[in-house]
VEXSE-820535 format. One record per residue: y, z, x of N, C-alpha, C, CB in turn; residue in three letters. Coordinates in steps of 0.05 Angstrom, whole numbers, padded with zeros to 5 digits, always signed. Glycine has a CB too. Layout:
VEXSE-820535
YZXYZXYZXYZXALA;...
end
This chain:
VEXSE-820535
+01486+02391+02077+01493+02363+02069+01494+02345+02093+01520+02362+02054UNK;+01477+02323+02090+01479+02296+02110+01504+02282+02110+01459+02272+02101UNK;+01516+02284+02125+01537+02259+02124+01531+02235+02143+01567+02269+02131UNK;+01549+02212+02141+01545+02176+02151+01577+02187+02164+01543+02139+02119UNK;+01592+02199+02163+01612+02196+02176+01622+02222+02190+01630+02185+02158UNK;+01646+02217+02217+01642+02237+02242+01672+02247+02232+01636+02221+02281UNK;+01690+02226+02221+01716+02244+02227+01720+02232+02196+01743+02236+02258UNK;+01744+02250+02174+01757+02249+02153+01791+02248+02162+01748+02273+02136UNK;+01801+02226+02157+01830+02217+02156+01847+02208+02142+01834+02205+02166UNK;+01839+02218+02116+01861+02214+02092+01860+02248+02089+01849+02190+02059UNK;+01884+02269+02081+01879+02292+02071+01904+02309+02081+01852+02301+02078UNK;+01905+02327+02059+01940+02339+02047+01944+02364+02051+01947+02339+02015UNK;+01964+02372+02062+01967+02407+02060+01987+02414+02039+01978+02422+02091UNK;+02001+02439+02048+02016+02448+02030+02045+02439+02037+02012+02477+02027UNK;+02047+02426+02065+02068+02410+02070+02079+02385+02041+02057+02395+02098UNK;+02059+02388+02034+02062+02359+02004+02051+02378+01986+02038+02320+02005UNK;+02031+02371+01976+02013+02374+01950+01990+02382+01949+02009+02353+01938UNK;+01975+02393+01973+01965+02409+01981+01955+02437+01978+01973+02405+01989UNK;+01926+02439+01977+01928+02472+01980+01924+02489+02006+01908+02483+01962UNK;+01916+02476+02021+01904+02488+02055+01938+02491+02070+01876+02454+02079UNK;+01938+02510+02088+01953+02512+02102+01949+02484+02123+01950+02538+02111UNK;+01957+02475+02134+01958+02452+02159+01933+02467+02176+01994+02451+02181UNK;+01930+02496+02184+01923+02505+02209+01892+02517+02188+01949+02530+02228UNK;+01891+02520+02163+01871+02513+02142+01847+02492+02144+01886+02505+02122UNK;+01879+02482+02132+01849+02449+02138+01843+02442+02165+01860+02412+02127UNK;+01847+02446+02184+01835+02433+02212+01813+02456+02203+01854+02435+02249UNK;+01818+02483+02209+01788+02494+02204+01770+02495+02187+01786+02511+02206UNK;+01780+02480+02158+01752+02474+02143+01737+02459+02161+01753+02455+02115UNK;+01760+02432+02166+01744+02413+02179+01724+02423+02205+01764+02393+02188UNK;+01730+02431+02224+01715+02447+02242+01698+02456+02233+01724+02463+02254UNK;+01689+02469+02217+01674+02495+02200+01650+02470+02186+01702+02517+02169UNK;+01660+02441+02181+01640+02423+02172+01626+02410+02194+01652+02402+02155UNK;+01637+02416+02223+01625+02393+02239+01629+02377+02245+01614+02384+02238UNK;+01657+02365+02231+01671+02336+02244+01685+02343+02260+01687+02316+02228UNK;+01683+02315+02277+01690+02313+02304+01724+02305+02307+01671+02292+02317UNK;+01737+02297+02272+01768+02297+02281+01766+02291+02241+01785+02263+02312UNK;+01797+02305+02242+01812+02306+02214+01839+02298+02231+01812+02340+02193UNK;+01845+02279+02210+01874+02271+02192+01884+02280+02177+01876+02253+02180UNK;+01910+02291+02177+01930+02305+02166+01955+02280+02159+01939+02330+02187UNK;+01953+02280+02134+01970+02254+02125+01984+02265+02094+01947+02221+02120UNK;+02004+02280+02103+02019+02291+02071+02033+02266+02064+02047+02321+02072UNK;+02040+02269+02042+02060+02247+02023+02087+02253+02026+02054+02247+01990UNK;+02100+02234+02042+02130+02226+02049+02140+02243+02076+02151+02234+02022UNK;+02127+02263+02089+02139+02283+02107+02128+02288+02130+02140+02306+02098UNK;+02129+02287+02155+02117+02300+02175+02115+02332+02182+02128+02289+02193UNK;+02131+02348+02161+02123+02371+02163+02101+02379+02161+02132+02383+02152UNK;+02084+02397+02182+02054+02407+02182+02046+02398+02198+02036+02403+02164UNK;+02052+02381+02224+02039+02354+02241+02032+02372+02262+02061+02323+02253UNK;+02058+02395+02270+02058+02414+02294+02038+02427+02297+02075+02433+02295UNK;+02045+02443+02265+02028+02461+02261+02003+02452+02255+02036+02476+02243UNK;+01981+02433+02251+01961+02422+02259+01956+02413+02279+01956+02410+02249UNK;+01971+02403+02296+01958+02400+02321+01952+02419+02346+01971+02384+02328UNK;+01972+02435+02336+01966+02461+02358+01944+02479+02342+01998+02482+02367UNK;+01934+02478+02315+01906+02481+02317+01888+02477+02320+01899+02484+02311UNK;+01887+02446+02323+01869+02430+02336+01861+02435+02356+01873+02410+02338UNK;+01882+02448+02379+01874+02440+02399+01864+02477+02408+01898+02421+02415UNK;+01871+02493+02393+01865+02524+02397+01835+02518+02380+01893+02550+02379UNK;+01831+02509+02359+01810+02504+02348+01779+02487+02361+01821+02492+02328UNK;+01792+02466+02368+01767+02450+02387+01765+02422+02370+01729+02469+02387UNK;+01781+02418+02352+01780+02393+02340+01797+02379+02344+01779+02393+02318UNK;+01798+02351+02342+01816+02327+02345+01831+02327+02318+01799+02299+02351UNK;+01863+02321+02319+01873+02317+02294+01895+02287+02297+01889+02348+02286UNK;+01883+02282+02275+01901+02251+02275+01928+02245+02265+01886+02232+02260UNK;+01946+02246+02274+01973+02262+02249+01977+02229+02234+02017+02279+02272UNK;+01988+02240+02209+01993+02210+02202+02019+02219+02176+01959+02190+02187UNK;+02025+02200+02168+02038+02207+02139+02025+02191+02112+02073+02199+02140UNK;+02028+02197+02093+02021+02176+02061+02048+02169+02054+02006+02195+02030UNK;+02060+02141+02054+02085+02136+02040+02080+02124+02026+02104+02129+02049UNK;+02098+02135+01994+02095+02130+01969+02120+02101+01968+02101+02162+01950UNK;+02104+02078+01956+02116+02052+01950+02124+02040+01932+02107+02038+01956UNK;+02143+02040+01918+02149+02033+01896+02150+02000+01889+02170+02045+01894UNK;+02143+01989+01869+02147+01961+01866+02155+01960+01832+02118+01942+01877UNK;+02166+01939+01838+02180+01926+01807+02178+01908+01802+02205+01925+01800UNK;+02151+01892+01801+02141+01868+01793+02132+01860+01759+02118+01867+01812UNK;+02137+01827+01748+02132+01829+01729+02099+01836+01717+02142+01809+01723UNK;+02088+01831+01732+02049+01836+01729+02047+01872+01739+02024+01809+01762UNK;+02064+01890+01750+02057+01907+01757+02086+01930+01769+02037+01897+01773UNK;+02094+01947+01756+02110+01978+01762+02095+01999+01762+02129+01987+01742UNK;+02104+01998+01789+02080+02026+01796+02082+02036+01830+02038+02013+01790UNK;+02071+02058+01832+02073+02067+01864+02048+02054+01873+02075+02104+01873UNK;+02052+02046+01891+02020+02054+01918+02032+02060+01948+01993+02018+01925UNK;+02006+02069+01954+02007+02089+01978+01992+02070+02002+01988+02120+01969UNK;+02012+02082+02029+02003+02063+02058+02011+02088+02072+02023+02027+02068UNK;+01993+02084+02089+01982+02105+02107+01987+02105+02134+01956+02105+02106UNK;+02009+02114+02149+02020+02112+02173+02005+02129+02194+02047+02118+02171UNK;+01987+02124+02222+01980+02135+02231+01995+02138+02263+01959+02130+02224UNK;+02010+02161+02271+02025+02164+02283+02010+02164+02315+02039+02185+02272UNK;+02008+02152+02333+02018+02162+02370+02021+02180+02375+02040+02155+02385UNK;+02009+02196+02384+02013+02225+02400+02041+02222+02414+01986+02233+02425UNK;+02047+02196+02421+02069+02207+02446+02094+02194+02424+02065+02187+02489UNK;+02087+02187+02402+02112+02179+02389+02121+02203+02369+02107+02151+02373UNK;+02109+02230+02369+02107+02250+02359+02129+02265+02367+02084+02258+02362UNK;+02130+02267+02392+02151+02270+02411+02182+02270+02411+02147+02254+02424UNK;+02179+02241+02394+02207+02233+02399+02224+02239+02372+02209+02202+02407UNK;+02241+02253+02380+02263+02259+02354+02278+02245+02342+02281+02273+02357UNK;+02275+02224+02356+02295+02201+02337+02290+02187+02325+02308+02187+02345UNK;+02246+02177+02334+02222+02175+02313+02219+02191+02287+02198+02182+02328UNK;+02231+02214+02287+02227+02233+02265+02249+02240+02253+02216+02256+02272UNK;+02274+02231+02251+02300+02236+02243+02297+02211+02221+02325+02236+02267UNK;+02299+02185+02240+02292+02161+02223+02269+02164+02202+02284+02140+02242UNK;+02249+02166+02213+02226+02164+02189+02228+02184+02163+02195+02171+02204UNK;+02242+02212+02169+02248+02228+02142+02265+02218+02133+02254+02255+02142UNK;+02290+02206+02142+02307+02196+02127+02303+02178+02115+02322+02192+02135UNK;+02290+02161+02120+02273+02142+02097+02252+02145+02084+02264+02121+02103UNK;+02239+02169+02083+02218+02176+02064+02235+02185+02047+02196+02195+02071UNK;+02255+02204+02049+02270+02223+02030+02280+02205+02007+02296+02239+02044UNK;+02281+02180+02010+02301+02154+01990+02284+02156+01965+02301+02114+02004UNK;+02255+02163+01978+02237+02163+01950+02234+02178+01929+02217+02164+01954UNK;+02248+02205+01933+02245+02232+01923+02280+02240+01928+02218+02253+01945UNK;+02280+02260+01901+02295+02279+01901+02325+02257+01901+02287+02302+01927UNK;+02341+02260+01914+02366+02249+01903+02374+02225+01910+02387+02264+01909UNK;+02350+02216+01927+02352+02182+01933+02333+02166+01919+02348+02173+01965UNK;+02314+02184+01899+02308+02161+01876+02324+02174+01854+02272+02154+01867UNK;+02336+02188+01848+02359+02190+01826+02382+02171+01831+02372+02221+01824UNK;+02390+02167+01857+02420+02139+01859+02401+02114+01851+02439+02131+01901UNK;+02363+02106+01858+02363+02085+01852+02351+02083+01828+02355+02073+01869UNK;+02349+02102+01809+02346+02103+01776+02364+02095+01767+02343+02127+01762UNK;+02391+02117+01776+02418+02110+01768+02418+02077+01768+02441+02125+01788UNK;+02431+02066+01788+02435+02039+01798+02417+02014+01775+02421+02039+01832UNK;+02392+02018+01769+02379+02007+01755+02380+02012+01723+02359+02011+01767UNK;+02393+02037+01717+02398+02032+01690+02430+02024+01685+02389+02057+01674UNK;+02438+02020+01707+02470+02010+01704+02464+01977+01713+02497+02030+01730UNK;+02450+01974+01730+02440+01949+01722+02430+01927+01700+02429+01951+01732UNK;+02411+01941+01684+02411+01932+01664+02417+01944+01639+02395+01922+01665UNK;+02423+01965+01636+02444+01980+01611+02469+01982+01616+02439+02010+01603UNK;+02482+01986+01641+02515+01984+01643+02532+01970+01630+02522+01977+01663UNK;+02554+01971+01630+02580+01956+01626+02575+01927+01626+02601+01964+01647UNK;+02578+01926+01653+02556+01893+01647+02534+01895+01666+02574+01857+01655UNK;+02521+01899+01653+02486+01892+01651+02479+01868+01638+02469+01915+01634UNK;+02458+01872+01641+02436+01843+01625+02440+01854+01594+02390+01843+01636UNK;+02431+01882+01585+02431+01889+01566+02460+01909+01558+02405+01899+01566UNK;+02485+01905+01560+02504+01923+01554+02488+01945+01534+02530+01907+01540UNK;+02489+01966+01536+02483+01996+01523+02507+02025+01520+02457+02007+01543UNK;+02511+02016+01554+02533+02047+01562+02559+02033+01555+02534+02062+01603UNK;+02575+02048+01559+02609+02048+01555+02627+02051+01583+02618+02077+01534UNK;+02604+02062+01594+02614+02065+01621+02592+02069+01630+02633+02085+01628UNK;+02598+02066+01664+02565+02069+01679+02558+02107+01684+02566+02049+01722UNK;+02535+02104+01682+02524+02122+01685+02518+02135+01714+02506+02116+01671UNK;+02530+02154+01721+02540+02169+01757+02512+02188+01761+02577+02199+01757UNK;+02516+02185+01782+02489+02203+01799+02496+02232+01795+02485+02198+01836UNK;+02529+02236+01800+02531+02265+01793+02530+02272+01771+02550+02276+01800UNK;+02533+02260+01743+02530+02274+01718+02500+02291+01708+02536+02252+01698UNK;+02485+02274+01731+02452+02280+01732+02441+02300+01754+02436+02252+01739UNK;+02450+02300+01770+02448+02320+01791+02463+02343+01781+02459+02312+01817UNK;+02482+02341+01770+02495+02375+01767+02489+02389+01749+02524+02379+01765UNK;+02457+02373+01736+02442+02389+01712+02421+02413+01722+02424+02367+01694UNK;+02415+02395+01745+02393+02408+01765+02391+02411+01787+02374+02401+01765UNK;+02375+02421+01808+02369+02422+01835+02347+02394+01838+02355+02453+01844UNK;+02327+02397+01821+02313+02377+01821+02304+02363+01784+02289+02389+01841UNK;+02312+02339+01796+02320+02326+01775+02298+02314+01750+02336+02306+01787UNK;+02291+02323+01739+02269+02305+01723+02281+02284+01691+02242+02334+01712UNK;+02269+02274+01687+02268+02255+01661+02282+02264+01640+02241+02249+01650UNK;+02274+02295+01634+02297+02309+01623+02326+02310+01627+02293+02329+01625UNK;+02327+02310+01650+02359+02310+01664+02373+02288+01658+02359+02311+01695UNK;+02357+02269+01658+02368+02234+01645+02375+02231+01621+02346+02210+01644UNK;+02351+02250+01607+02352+02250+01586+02378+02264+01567+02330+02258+01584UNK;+02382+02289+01578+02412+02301+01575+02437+02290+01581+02414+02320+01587UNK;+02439+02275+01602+02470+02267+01605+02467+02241+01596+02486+02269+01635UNK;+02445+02224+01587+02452+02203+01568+02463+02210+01545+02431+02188+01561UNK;+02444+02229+01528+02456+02239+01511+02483+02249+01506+02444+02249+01509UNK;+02487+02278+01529+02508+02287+01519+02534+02279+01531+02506+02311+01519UNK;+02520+02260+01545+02546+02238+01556+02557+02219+01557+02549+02234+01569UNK;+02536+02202+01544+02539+02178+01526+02538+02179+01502+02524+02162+01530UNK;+02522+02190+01483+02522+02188+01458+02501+02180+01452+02538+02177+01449UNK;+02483+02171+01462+02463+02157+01460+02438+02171+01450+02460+02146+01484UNK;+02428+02153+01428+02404+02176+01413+02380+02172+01416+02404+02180+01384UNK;+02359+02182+01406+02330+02192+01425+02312+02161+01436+02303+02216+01397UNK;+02315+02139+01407+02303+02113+01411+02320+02101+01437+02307+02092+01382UNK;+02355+02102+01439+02353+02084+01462+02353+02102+01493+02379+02062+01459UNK;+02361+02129+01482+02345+02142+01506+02315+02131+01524+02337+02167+01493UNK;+02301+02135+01507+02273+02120+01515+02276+02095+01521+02254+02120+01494UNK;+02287+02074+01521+02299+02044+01522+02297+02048+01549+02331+02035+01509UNK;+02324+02065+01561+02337+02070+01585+02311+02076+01604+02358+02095+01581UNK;+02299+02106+01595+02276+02116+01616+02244+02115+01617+02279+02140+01616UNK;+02247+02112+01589+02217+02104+01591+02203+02084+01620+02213+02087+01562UNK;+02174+02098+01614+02155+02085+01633+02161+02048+01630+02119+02095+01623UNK;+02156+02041+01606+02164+02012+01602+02181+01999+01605+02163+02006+01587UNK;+02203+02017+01613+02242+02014+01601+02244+01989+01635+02275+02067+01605UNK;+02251+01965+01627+02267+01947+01649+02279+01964+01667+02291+01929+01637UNK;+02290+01981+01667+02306+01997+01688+02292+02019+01698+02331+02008+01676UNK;+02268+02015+01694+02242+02043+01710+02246+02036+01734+02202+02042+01703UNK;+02243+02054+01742+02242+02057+01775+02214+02075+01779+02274+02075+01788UNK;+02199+02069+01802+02172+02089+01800+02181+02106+01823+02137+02074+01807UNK;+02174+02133+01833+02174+02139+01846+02161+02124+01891+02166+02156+01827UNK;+02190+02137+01899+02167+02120+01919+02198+02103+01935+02134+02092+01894UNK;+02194+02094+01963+02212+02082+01969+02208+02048+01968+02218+02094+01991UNK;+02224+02027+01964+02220+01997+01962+02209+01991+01987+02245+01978+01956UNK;+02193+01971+01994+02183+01971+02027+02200+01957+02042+02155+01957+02033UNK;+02222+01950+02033+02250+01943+02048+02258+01959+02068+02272+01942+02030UNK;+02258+01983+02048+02259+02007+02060+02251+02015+02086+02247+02019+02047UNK;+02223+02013+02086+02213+02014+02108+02206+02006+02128+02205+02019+02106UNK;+02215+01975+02126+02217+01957+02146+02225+01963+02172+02229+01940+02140UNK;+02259+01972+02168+02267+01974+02195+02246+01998+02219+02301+01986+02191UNK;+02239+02016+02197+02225+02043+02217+02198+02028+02233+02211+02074+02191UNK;+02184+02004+02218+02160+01989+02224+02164+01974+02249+02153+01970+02202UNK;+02186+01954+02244+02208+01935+02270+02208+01956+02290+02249+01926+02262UNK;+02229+01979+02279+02235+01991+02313+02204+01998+02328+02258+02027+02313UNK;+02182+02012+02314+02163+02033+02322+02135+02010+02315+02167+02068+02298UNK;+02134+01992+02322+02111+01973+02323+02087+01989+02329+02115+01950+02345UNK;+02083+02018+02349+02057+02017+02354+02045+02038+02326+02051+02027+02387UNK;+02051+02047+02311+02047+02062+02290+02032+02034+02274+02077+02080+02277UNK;+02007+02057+02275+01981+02045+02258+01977+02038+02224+01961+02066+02263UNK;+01989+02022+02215+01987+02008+02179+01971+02003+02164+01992+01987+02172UNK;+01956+02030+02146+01929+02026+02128+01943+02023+02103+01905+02053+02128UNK;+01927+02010+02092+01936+02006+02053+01917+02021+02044+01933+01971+02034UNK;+01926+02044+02033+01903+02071+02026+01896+02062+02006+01912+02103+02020UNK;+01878+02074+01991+01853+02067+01966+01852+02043+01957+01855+02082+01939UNK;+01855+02023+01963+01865+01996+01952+01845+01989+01918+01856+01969+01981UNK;+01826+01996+01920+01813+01995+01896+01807+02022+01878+01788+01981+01902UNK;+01816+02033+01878+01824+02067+01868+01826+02062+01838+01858+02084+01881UNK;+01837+02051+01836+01850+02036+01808+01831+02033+01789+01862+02007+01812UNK;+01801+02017+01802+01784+01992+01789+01756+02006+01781+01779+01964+01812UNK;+01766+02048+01797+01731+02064+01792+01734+02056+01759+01726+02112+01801UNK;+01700+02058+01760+01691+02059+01728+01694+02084+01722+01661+02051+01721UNK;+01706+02092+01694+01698+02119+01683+01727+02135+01692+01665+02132+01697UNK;+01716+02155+01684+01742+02181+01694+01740+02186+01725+01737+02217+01678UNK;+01762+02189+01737+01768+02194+01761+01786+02214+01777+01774+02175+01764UNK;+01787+02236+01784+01811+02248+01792+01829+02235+01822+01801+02278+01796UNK;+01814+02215+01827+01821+02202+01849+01835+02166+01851+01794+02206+01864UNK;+01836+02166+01812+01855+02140+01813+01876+02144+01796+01842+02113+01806UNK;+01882+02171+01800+01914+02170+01783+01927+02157+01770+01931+02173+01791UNK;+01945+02137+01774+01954+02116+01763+01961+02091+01770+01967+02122+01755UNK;+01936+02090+01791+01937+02066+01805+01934+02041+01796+01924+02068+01822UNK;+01944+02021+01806+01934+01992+01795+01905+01978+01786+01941+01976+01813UNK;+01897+01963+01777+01863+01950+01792+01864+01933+01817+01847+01926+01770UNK;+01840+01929+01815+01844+01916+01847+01855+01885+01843+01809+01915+01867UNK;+01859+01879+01822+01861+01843+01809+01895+01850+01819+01852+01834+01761UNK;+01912+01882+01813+01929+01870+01820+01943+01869+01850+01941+01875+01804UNK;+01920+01893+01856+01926+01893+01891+01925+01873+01909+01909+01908+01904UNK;+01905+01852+01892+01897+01826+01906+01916+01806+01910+01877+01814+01893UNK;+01933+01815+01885+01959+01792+01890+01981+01804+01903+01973+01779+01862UNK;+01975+01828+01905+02004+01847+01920+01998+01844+01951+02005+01889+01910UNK;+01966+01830+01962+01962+01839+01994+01986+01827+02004+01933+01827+02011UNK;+01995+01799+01992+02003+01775+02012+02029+01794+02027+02016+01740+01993UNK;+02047+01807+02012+02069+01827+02006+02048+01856+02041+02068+01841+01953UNK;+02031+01857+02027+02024+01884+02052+02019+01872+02076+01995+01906+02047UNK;+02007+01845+02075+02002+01832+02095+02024+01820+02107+01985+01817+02091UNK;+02048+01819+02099+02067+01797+02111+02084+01824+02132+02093+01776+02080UNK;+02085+01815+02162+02091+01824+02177+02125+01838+02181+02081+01806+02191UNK;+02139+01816+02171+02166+01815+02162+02179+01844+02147+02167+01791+02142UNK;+02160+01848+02130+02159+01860+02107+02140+01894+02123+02141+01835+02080UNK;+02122+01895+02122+02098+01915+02113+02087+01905+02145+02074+01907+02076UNK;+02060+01896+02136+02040+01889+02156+02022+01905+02154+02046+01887+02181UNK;+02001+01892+02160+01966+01918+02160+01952+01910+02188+01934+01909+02126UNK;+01945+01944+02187+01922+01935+02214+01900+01947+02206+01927+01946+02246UNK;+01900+01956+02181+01871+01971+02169+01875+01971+02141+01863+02004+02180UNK;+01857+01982+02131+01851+01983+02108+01824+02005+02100+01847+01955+02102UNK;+01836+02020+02074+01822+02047+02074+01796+02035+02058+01840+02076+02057UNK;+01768+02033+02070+01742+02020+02060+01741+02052+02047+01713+02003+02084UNK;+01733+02071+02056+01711+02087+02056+01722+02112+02037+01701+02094+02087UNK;+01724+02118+02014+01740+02136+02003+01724+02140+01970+01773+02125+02004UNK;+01728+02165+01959+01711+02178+01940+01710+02165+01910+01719+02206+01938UNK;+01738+02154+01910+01757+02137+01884+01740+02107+01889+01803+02135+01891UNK;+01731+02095+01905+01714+02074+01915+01689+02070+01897+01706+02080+01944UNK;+01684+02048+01881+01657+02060+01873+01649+02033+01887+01647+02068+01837UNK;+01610+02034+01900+01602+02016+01924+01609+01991+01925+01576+02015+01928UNK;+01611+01978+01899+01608+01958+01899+01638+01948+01915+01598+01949+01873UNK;+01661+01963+01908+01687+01966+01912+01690+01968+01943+01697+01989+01897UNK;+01671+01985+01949+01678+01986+01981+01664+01969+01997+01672+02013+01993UNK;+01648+01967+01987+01631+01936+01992+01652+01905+01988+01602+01934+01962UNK;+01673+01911+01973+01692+01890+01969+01708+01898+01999+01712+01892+01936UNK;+01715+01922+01992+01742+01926+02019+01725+01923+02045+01762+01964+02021UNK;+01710+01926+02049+01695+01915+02072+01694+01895+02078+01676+01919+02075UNK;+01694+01877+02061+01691+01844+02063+01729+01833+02067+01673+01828+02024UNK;+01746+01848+02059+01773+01847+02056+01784+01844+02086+01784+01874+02040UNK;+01769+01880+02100+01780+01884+02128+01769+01856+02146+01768+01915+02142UNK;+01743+01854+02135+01731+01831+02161+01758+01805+02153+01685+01814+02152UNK;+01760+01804+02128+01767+01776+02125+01803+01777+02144+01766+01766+02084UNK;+01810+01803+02145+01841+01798+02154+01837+01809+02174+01865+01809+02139UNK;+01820+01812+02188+01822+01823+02212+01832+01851+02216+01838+01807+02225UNK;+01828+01869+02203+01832+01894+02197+01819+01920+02206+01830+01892+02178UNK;+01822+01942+02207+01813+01965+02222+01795+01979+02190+01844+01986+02239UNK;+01775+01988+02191+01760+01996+02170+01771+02032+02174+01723+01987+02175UNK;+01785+02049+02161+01784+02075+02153+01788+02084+02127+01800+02085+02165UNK;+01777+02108+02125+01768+02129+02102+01777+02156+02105+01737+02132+02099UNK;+01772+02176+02075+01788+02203+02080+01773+02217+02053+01828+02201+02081UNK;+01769+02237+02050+01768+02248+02024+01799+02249+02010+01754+02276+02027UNK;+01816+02247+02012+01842+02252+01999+01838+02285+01995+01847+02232+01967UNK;+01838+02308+02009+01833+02329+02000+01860+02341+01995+01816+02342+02015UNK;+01862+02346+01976+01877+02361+01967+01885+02395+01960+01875+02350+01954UNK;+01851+02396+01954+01840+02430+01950+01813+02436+01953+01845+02441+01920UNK;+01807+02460+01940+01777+02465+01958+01759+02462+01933+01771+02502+01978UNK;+01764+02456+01911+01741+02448+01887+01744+02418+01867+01742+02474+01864UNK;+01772+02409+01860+01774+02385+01847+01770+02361+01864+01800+02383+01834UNK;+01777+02360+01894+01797+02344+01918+01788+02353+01936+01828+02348+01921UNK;+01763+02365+01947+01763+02377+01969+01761+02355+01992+01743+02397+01969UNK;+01753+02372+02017+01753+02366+02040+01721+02355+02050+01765+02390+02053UNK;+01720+02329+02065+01693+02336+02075+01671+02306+02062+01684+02372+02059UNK;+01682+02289+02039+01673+02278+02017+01670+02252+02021+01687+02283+01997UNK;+01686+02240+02049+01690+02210+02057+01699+02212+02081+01709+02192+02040UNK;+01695+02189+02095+01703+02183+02129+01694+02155+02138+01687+02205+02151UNK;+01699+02167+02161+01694+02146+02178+01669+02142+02204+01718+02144+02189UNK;+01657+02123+02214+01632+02128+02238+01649+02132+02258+01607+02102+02245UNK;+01625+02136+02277+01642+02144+02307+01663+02119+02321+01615+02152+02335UNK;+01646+02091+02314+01661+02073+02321+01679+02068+02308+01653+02057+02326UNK;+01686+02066+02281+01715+02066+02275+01730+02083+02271+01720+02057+02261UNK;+01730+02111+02282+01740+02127+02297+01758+02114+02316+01722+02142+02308UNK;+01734+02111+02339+01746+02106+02365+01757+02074+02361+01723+02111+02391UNK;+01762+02064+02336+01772+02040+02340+01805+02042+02338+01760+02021+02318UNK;+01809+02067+02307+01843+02072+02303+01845+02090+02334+01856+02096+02267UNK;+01827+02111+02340+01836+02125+02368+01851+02101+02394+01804+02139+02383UNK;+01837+02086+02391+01842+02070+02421+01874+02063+02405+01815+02033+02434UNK;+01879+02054+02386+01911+02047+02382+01928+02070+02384+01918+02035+02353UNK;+01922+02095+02382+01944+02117+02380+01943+02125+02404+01942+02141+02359UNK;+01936+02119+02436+01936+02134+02455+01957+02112+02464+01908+02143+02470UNK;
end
């Protein structure tokens, strides 16, 4: 197979969701011929080590990065999207770079989006809420002490057997539609402060048009269209907030005309053009499928040294 591109920098191990070991995927990648892979799990820097010290036993360049999952609660749009942090070798280093940044990925998952489920259906189903429903507010521990890890079910039980509450306004409460949804994913409030302190860490808005492929896709999950990404940039672009210094053109969920849009996107904001297969595994998601040229390579390279 011909490829147009030298390095792949979107792609997942078993640190996230993944099937390759960390020290795996560098050697598919090697084994294809590119000249550098990105390792970018969803919410964690675990695997960063352990890829880079195969990289470097291997003969390949590895780009460490993370995927953080973003939650928004807008009236045109509830839903996650994903931004793509590409880390500094020498900010890799620092432990207090990596204490901070898990602790604010973790808000998104596991028991810091159960307090901000909680919070939001006591917001607007509580005592006083917009919509009074409960009798009392509804606690993070009645929901946690169902499980280790908490799913929809778990909500679903201590509404019930703890409110009283029956299957229609159950669904009220959690449903996908329900005012008080929360998506997975942390608010980008969130992540502001880690952005402020650590300015030189690199800001891609991954698949931006993922959303808008024609047809079936395993690569636009449940993403937005691009009509509504278009109104969400001002939000990725505002410095305060988010900020971008790239934007993912080059990716499999892309159909041309699309990347032919995000290309015209990066020029127009002044933006860094990168791509990735999103690999996930070695037959639905694999490795190998999208990238980047040598020069915009060496364009995110020159920022991470």
């Amino acid at each position: 197979m011909t490829r147009d591109f030298v390095a792949d920098l979107h792609n997942h191990t078993i640190a996230s969701d993944g099937e390759y070991t960390p020290t795996e995927l560098v050697q598919a990648a090697a084994d294809l011929g590119l000249k550098a892979i990105g390792v970018t799990d969803h919410d964690t820097l675990h695997g960063l080590d352990e890829a880079l010290a195969a990289g470097e036993r291997i003969g390949i360049r590895v780009v460490p990065g993370v995927e953080v999952s973003l939650r928004f609660r807008r009236e045109f749009f509830v839903g996650t999207l994903h931004y793509l942090l590409y880390i500094p070798y020498a900010l890799l280093a620092d432990a207090e770079f990596r204490q901070m940044a898990m602790a604010i990925f973790s808000q998104g998952r596991g028991v810091g989006l159960v307090q901000a489920r909680v919070a939001a259906i006591n917001e607007e189903f509580g005592p006083e809420g917009k919509t009074p429903l409960l009798k009392r507010p509804l606690t993070v521990a009645e929901v946690t002490s169902l499980a280790p890890n908490v799913t929809r079910r778990h909500f679903a039980l201590a509404l019930g057997q703890n409110h009283g509450l029956d299957r229609s306004q159950i669904n009220m409460l959690i449903g996908n539609d329900s005012r008080s949804y929360v998506p997975s994913g942390i608010d980008p409030s969130q992540l502001t402060p880690l952005l402020h302190q650590y300015p030189q860490l690199v800001r891609v808005f991954a698949h931006p048009a993922a959303g808008s492929f024609p047809g079936e896709s395993l690569y636009n999950e449940v993403l937005p269209p691009i009509e509504t990404v278009e109104i969400l940039m001002p939000e990725f672009l505002d410095e305060n907030v988010l900020g971008l210094d790239g934007l993912e053109v080059h990716y499999p969920g892309h159909a041309p005309e699309h990347e032919q849009l995000m290309a015209v996107w990066a020029k127009k904001y002044g933006l860094l053009m990168t791509g990735g297969s999103d690999c996930h595994d070695r037959v639905d998601r694999p490795l190998g499928v999208a990238g980047v040229s040598e020069a915009e390579l060496e364009a995110l390279l020159a920022r991470l040294m």
